[in-house]
Backbone of each chain as ProteinMPNN parsed JSONL, in Angstrom:
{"seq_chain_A": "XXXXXXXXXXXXXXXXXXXXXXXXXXXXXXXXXXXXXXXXXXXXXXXXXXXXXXXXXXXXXXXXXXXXXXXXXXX", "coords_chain_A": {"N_chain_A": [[0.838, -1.204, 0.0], [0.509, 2.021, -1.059], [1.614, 5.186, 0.423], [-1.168, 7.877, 1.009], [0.042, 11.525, 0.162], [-1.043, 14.723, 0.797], [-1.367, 17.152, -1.386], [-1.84, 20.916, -2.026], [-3.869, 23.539, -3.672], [-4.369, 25.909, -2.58], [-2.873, 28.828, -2.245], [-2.801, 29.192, -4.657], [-5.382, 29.728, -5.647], [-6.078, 31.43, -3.487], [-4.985, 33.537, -4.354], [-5.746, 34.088, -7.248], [-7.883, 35.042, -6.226], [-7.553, 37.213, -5.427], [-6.861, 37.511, -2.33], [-6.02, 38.49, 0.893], [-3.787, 36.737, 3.189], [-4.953, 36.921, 5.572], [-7.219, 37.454, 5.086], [-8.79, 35.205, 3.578], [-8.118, 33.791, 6.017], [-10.607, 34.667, 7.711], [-12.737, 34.247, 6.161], [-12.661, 31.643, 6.17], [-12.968, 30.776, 9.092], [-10.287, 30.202, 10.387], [-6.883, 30.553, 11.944], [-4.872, 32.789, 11.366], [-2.192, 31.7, 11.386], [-2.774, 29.055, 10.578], [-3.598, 29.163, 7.359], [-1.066, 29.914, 6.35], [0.699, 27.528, 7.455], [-0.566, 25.681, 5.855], [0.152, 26.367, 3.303], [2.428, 26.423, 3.119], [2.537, 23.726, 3.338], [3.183, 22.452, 5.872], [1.426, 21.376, 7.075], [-1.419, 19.088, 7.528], [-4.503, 19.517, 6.833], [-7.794, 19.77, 8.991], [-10.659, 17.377, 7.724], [-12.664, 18.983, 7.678], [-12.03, 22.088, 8.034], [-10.65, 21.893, 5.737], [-12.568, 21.59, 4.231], [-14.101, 24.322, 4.92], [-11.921, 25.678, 3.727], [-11.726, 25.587, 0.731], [-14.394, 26.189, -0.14], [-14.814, 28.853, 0.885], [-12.782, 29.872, -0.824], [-14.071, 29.384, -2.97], [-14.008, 27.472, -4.633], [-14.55, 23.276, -5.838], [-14.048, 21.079, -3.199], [-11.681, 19.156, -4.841], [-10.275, 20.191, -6.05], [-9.211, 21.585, -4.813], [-8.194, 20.591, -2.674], [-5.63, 17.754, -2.943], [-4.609, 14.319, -3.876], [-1.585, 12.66, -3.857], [0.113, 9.666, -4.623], [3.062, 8.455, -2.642], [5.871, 6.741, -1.849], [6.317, 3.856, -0.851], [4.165, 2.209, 1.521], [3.463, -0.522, 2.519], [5.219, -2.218, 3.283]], "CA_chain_A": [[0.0, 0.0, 0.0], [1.179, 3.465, -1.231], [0.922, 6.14, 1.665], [-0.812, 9.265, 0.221], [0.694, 12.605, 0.276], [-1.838, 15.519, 0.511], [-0.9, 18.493, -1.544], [-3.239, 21.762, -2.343], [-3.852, 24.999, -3.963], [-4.628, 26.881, -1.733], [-2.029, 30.003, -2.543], [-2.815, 29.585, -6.175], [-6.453, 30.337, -5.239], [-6.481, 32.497, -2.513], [-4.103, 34.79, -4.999], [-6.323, 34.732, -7.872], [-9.33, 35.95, -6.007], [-7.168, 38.803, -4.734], [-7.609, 37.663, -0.578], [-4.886, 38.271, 1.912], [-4.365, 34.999, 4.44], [-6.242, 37.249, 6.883], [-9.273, 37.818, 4.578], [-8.943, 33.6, 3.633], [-8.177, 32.606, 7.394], [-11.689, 35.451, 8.479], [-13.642, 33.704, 5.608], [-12.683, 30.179, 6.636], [-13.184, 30.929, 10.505], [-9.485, 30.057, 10.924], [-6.02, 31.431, 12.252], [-4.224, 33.114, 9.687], [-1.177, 30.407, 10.905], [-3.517, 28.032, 9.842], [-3.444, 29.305, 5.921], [0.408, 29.938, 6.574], [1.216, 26.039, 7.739], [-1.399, 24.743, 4.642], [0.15, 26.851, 2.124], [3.5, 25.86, 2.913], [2.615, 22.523, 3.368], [3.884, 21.794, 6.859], [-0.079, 21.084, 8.029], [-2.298, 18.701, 6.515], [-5.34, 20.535, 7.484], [-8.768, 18.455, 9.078], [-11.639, 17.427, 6.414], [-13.752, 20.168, 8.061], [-10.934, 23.171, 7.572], [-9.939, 21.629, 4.237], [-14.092, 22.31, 3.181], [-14.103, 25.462, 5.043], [-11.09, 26.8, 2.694], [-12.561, 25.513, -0.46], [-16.021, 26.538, 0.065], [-14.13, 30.231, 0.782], [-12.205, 30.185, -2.418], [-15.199, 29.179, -4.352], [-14.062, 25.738, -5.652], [-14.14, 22.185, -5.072], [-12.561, 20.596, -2.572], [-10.963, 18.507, -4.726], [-9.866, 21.156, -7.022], [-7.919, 22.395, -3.699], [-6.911, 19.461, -2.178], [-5.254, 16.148, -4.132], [-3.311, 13.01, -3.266], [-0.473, 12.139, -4.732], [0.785, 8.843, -3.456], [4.412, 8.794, -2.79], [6.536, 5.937, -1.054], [5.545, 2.494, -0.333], [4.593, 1.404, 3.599], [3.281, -1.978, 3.025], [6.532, -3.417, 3.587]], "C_chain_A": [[0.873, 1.254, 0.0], [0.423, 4.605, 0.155], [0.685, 7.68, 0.731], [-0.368, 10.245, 0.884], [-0.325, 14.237, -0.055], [-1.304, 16.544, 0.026], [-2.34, 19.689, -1.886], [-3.028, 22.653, -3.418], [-4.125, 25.93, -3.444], [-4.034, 28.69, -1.738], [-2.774, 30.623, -3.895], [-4.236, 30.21, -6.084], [-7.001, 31.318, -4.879], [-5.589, 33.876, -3.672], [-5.213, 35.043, -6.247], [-7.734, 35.494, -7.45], [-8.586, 37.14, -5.29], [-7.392, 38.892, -3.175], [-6.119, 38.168, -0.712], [-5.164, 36.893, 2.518], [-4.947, 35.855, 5.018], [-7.293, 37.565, 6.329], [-9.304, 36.124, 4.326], [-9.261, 33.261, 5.092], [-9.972, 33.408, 7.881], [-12.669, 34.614, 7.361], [-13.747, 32.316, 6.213], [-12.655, 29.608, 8.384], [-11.983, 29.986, 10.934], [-8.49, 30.726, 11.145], [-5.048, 31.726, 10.929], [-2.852, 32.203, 9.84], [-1.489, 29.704, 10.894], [-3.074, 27.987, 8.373], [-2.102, 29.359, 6.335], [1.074, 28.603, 6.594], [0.749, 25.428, 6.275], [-0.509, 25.024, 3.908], [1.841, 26.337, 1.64], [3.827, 24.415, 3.516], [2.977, 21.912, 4.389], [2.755, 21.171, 7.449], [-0.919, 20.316, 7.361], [-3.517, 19.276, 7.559], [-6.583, 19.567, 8.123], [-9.757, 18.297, 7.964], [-12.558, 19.178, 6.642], [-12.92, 21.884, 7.63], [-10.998, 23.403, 6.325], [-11.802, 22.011, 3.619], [-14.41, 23.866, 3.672], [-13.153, 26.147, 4.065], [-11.702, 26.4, 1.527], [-13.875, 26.061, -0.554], [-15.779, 28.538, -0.129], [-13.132, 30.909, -0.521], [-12.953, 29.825, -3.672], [-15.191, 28.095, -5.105], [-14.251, 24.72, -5.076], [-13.084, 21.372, -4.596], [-11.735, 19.619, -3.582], [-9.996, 18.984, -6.051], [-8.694, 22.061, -5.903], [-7.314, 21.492, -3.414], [-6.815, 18.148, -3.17], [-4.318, 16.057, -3.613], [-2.589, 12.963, -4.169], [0.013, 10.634, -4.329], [2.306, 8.738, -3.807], [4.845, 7.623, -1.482], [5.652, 4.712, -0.658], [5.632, 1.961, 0.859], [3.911, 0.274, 3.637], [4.225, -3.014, 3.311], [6.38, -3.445, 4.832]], "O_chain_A": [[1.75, 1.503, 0.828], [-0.716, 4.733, 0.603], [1.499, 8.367, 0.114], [-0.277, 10.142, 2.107], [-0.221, 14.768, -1.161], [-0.615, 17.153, 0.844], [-3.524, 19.362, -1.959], [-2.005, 22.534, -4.092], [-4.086, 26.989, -4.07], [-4.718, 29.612, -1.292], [-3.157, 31.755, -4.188], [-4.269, 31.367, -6.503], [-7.911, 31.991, -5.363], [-5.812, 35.076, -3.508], [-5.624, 36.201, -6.313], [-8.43, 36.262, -8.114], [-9.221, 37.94, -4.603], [-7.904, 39.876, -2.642], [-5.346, 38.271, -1.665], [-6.16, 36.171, 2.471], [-6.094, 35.411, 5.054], [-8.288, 37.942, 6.947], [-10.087, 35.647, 5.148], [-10.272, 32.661, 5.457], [-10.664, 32.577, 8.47], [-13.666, 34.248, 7.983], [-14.798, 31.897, 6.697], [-12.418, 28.476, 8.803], [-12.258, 29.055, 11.69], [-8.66, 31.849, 10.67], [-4.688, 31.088, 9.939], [-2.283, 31.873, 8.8], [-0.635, 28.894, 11.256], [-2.339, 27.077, 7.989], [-1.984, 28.323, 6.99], [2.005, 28.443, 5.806], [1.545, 24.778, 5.597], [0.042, 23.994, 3.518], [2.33, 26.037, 0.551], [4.884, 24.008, 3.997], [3.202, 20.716, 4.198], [2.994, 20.386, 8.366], [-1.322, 20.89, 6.349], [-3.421, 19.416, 8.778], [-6.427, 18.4, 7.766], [-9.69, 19.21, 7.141], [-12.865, 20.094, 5.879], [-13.496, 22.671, 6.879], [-11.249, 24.457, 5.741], [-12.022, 22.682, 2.611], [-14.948, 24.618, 2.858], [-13.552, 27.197, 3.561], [-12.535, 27.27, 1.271], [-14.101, 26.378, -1.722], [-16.337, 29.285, -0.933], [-12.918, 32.053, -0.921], [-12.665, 29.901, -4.867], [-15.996, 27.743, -5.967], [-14.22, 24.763, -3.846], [-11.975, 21.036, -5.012], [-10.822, 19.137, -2.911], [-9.256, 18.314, -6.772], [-7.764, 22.834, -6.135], [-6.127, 21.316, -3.688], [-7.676, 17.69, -3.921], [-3.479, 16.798, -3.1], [-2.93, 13.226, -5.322], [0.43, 10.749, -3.176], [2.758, 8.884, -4.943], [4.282, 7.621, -0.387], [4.496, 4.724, -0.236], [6.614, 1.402, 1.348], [3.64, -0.127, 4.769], [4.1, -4.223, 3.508], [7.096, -4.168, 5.525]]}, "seq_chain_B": "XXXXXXXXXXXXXXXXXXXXXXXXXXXXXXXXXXXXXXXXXXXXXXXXXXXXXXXXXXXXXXXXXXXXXXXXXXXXXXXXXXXXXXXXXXXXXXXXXXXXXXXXXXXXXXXXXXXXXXXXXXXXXXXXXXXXXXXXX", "coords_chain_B": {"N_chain_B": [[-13.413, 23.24, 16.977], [-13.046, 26.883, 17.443], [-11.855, 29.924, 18.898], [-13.069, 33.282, 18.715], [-12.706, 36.502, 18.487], [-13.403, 40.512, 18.738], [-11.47, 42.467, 16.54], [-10.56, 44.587, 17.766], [-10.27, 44.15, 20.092], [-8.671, 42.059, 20.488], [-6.495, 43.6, 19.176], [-5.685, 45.773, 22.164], [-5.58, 44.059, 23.897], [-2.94, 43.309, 23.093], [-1.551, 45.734, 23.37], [-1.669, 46.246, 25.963], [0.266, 44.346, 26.524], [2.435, 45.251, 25.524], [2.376, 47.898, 26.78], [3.48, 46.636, 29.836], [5.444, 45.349, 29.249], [7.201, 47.915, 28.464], [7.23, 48.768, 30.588], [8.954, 47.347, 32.332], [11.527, 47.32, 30.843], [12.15, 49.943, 31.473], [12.248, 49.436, 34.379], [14.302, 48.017, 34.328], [16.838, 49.7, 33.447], [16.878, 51.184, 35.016], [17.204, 49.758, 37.339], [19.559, 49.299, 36.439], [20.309, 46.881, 34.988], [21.521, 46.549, 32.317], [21.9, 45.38, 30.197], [19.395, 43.418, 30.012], [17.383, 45.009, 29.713], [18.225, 45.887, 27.358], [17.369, 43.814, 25.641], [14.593, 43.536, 26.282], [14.047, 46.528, 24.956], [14.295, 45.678, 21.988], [12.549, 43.854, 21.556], [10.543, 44.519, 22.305], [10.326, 46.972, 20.618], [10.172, 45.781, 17.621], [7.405, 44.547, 18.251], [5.628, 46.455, 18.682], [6.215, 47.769, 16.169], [4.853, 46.065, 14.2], [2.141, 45.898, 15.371], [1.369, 48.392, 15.165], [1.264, 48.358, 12.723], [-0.606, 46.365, 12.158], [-2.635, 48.109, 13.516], [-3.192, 50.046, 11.615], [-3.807, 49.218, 9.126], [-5.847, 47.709, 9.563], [-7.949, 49.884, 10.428], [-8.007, 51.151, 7.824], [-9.081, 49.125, 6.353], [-11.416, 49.235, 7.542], [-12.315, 47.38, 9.567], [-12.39, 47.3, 12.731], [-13.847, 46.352, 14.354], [-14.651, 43.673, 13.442], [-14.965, 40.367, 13.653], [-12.003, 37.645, 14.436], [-10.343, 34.873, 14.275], [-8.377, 33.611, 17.136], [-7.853, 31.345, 18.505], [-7.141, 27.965, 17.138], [-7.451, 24.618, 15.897], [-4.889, 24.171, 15.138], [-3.293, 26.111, 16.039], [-4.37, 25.451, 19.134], [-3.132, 22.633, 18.904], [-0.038, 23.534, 18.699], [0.224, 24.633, 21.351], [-0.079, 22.54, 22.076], [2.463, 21.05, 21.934], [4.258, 22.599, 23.462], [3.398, 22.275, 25.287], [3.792, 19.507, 26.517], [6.064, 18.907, 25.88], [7.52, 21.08, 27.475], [6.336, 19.805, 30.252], [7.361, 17.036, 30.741], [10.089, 17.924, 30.922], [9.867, 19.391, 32.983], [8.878, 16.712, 34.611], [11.328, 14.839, 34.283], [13.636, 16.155, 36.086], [12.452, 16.586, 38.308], [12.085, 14.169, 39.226], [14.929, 13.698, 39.194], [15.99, 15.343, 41.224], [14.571, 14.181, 43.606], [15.574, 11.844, 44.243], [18.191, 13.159, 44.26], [18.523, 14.838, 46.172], [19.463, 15.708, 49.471], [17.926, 16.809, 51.644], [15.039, 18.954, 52.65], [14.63, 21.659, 51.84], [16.567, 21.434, 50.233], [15.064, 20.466, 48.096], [12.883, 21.814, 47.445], [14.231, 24.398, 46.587], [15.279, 23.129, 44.153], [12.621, 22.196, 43.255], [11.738, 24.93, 42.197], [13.883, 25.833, 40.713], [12.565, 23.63, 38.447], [10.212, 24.554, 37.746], [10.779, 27.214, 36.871], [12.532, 26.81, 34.862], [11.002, 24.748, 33.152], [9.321, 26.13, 32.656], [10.367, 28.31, 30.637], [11.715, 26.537, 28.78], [8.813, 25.985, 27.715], [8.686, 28.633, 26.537], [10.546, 28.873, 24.727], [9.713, 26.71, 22.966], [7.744, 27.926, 21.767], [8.432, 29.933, 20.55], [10.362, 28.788, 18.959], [8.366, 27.094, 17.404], [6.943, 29.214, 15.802], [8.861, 29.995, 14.459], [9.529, 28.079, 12.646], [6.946, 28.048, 11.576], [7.091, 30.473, 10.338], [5.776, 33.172, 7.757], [5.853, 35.26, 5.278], [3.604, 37.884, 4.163]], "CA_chain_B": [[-13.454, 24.495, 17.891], [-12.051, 27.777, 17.178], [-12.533, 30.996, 19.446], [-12.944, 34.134, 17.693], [-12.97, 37.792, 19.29], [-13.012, 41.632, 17.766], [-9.811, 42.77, 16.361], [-9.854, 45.826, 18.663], [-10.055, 43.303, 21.73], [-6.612, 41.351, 20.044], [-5.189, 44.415, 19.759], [-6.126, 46.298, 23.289], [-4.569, 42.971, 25.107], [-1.255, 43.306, 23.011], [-1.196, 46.939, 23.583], [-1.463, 46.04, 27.126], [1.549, 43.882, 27.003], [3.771, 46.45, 25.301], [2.976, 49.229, 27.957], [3.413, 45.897, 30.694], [6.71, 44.922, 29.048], [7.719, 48.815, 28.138], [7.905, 48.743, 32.328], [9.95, 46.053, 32.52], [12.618, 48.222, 30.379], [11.928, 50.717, 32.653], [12.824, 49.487, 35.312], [15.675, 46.856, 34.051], [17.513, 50.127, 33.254], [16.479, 52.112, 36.62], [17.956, 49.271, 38.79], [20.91, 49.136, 36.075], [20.126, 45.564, 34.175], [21.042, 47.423, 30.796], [21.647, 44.018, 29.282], [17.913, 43.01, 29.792], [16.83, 46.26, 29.052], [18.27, 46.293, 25.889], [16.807, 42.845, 25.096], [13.445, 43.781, 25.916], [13.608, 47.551, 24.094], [14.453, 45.081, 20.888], [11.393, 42.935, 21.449], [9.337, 46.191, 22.12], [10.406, 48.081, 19.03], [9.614, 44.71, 16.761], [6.232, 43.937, 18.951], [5.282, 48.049, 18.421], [6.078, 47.776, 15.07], [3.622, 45.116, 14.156], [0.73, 46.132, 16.313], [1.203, 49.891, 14.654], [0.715, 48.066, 11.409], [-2.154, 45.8, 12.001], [-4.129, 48.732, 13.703], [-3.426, 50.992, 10.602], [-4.634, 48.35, 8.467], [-7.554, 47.715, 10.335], [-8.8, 50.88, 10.375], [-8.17, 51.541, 6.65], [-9.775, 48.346, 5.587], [-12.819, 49.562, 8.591], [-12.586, 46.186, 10.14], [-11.379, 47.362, 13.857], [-14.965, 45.09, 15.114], [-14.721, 42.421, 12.869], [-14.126, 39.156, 14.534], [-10.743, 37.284, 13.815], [-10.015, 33.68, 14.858], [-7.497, 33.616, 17.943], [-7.51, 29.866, 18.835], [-8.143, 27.16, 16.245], [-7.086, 23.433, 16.244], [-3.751, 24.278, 14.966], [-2.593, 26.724, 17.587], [-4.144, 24.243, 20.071], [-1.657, 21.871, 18.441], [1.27, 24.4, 19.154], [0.679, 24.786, 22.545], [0.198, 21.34, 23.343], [3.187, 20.451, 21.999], [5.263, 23.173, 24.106], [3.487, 21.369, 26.996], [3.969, 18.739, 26.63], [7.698, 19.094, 26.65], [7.697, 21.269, 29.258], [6.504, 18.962, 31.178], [8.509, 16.174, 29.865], [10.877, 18.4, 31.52], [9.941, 18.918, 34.884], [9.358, 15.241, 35.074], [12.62, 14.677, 34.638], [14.115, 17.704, 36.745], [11.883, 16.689, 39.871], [12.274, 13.229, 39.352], [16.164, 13.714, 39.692], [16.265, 16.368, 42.533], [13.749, 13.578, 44.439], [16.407, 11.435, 44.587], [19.47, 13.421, 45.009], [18.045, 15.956, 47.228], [19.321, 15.677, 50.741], [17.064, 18.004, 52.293], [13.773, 19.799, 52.139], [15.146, 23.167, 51.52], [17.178, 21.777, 48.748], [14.633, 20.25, 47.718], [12.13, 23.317, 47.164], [15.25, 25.372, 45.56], [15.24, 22.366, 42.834], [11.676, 21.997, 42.459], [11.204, 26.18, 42.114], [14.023, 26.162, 39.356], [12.433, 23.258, 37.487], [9.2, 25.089, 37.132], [11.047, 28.312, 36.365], [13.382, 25.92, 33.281], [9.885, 24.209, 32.379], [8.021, 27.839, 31.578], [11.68, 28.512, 29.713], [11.038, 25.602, 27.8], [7.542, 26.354, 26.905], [8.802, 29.796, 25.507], [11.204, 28.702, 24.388], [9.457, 25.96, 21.841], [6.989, 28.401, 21.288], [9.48, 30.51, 19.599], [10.869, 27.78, 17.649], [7.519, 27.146, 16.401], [6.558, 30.662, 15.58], [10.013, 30.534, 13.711], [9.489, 27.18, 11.74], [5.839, 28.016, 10.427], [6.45, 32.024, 10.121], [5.86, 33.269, 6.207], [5.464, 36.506, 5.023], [2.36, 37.73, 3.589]], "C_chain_B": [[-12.819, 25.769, 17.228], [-13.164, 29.07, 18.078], [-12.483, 32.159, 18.808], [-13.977, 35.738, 18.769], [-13.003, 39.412, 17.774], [-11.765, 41.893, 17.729], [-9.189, 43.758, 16.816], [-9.719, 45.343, 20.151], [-8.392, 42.568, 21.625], [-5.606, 42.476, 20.698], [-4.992, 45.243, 21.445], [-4.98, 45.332, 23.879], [-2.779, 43.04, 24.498], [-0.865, 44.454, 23.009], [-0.741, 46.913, 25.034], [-0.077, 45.505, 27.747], [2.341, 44.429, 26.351], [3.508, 47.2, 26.222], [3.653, 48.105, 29.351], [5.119, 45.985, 30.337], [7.866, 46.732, 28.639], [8.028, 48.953, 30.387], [8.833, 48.269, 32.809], [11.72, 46.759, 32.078], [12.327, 49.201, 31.561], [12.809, 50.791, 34.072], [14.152, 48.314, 35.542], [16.492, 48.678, 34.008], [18.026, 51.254, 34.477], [17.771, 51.076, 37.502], [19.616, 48.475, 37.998], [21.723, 47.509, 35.392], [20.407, 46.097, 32.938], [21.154, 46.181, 29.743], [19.824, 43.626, 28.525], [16.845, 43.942, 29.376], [17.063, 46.483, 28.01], [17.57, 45.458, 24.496], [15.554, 43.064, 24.838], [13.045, 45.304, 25.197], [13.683, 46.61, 22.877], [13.206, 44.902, 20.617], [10.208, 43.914, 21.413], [8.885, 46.92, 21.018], [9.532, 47.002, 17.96], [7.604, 44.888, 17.17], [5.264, 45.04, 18.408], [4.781, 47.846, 17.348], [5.154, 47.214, 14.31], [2.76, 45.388, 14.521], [0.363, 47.931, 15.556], [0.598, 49.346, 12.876], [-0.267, 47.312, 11.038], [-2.949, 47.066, 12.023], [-4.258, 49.843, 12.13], [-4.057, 50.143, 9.182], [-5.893, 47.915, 8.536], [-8.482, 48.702, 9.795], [-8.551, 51.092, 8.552], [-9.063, 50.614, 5.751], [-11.567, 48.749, 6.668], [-13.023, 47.873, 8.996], [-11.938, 46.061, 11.68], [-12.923, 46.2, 14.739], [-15.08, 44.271, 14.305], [-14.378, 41.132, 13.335], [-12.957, 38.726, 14.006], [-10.637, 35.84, 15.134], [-8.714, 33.903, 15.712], [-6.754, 32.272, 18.091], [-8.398, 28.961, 17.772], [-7.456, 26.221, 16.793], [-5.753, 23.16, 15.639], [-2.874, 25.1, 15.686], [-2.255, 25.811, 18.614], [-3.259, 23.259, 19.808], [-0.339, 22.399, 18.951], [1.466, 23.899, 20.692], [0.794, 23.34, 23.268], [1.57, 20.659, 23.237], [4.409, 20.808, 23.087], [4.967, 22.373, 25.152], [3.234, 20.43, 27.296], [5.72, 18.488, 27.071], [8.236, 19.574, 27.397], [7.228, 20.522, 30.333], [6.626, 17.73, 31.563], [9.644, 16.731, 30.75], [10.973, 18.054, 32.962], [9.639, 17.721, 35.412], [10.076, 14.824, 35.417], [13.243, 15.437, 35.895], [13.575, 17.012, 38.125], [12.309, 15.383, 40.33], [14.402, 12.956, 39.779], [16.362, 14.3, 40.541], [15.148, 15.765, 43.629], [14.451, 12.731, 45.12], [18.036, 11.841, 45.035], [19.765, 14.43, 45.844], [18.012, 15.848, 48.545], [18.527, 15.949, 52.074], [15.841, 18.358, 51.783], [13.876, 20.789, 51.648], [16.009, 22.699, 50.416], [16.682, 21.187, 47.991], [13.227, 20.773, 46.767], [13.021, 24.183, 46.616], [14.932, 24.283, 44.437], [13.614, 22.612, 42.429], [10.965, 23.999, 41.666], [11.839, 26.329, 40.9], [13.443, 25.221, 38.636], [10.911, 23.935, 37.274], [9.617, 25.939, 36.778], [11.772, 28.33, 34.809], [11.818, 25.565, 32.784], [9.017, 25.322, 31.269], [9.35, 28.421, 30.625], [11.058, 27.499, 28.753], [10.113, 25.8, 27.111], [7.736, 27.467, 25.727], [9.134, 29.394, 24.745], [10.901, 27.474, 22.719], [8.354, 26.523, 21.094], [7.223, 29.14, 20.233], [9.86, 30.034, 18.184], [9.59, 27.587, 16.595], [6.89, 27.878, 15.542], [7.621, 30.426, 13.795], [9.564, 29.026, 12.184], [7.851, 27.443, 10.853], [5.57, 29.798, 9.473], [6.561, 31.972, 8.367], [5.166, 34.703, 6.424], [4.225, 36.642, 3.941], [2.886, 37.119, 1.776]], "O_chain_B": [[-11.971, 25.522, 16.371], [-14.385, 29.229, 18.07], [-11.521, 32.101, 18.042], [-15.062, 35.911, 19.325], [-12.771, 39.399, 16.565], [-10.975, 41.652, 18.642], [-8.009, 44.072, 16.665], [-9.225, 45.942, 21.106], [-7.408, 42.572, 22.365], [-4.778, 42.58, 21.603], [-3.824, 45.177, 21.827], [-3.844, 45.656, 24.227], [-1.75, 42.89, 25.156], [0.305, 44.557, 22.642], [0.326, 47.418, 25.381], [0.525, 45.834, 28.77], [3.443, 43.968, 26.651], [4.543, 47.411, 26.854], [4.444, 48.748, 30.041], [5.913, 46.593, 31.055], [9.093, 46.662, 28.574], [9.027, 49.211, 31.059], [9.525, 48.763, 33.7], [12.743, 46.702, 32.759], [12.391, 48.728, 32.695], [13.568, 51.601, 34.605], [14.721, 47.935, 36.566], [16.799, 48.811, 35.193], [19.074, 51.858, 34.706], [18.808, 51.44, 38.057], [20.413, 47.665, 38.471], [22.89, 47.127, 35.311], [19.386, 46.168, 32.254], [20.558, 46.111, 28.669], [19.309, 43.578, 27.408], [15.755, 43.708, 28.854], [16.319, 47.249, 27.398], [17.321, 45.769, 23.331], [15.091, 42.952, 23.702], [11.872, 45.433, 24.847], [12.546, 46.783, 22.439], [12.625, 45.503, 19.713], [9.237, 43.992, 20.66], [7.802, 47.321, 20.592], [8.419, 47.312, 17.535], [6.765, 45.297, 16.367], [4.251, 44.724, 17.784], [3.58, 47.72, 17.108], [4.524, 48.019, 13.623], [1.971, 44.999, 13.66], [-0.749, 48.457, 15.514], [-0.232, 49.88, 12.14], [-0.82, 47.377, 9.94], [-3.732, 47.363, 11.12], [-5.331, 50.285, 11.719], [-4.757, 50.716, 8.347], [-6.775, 47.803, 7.685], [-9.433, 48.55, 9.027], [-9.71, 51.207, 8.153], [-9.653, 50.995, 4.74], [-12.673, 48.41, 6.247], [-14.025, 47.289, 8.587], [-11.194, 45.132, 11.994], [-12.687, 45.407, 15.651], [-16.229, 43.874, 14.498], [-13.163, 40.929, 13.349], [-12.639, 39.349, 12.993], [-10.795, 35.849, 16.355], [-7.812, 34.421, 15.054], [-5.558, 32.044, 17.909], [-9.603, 29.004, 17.523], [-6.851, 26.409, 17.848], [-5.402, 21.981, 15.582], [-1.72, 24.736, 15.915], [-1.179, 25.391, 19.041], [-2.481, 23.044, 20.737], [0.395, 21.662, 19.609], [2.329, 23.167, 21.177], [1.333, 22.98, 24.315], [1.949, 19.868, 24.101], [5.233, 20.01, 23.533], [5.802, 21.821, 25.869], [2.505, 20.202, 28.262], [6.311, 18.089, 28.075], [9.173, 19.122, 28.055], [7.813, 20.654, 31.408], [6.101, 17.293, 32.587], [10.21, 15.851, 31.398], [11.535, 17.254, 33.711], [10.001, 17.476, 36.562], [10.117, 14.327, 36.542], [13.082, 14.724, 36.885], [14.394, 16.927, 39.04], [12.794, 15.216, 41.449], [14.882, 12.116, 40.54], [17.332, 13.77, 41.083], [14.741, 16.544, 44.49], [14.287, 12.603, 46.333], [18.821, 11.233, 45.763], [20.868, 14.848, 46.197], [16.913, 15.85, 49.099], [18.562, 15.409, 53.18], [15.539, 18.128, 50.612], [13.047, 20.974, 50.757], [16.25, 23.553, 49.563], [17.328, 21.012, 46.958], [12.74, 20.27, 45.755], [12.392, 24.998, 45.94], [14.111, 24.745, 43.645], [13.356, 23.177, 41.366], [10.028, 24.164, 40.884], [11.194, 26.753, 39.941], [13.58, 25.684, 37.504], [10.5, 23.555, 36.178], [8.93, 26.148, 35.778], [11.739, 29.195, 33.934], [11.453, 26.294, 31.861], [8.51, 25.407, 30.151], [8.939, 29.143, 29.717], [10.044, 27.689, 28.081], [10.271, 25.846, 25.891], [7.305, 27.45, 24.574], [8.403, 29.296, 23.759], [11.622, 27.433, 21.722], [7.925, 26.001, 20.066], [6.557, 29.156, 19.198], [9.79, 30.45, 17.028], [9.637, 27.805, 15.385], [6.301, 27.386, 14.579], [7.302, 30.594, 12.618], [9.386, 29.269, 10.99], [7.672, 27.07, 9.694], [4.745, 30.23, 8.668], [7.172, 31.107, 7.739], [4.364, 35.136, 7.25], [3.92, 35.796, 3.1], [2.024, 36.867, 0.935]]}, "name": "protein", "num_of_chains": 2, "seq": "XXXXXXXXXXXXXXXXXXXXXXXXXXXXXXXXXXXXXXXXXXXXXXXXXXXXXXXXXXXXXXXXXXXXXXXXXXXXXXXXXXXXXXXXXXXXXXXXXXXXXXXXXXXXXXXXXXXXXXXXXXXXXXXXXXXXXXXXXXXXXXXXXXXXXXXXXXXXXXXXXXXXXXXXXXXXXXXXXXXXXXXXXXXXXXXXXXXXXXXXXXXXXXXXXXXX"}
């Protein structure tokens, strides 16, 4: 079994609608080092977050978030 | 969860702790600490600086009552991790000055500095974490 690897758009998003992270994190009723951790990937975010920022950037979630799988841990 | 206040209540409380910590200089330089006084004018000037540029932002965008998320489930993450290791710490710390602590009295000097190292600690990983997730707008 491949372990997935969550990546997003979240930047690419939040930039073409013209937010700041503090107009994203005030839409998505989170801390702006919330968007900060996502964007640079150090946070995988919870399902509930991850539909609060999509829902706030106007797309679907799965137009923000996508797996990649990367490395094999069924060994 | 996430708690969420106005953004003139945020700022008010960190105004509070610049005039709190502008004392502190104050009187580090009064009783001739100019070391620690010079540490905390640093942290002052930075802290200032920032808080002068939210509120002017604020007010230009007219959002000084607008709510703003304080605590979400990634903060809460932060802090639990500081305390967790702080007290990870004083586990240790008490647990060694239990056993090699002759005395009661030198046993209350150990346990006073490991709570005074433990809240070090806490800052101290709070920092780090600050530092490992900071990004500019």
């Amino acid at each position: 079994m491949k372990r997935p690897i969550v990546y997003n758009n979240v930047k690419k998003y939040r930039v073409l609608m013209d937010m700041t992270q503090q107009e994203l994190a005030d839409k998505a009723l989170v801390h702006r080092q919330t968007i900060v951790s996502i964007e640079n990937k150090s946070y995988a975010p919870s399902i509930e977050v991850a539909y609060a920022i999509s829902i706030a950037v106007g797309k679907d979630i799965k137009e923000v978030f996508y797996i990649k799988e990367e490395g094999d841990v069924s060994k | 969860m996430s708690l969420r206040v106005p953004r003139i209540l945020k700022m008010f409380v960190s105004l509070v702790f610049v005039a709190l910590f502008t004392f502190v200089v104050y009187n580090s330089f009064e009783s001739g600490d100019n070391f620690r006084g010079i540490i905390f004018s640093a942290a002052i000037i930075v802290s200032a600086y920032v808080l002068i540029k939210d509120i002017v932002v604020a007010i230009k965008g007219n959002s000084l009552l607008n709510k703003e998320v304080v605590m979400d489930q990634f903060i809460i993450g932060r802090i639990k991790t500081s305390l967790s290791l702080s007290y990870l710490y004083l586990i240790v710390h008490l647990s060694i000055s239990l056993y090699s602590s002759d005395s009661l009295a030198a046993f209350k000097d150990s346990a006073t500095l490991a709570l005074f190292i433990s809240f070090l600690v806490f800052m101290l990983i709070q920092i780090f974490q600050a530092f490992i997730y900071h990004s500019r707008e």
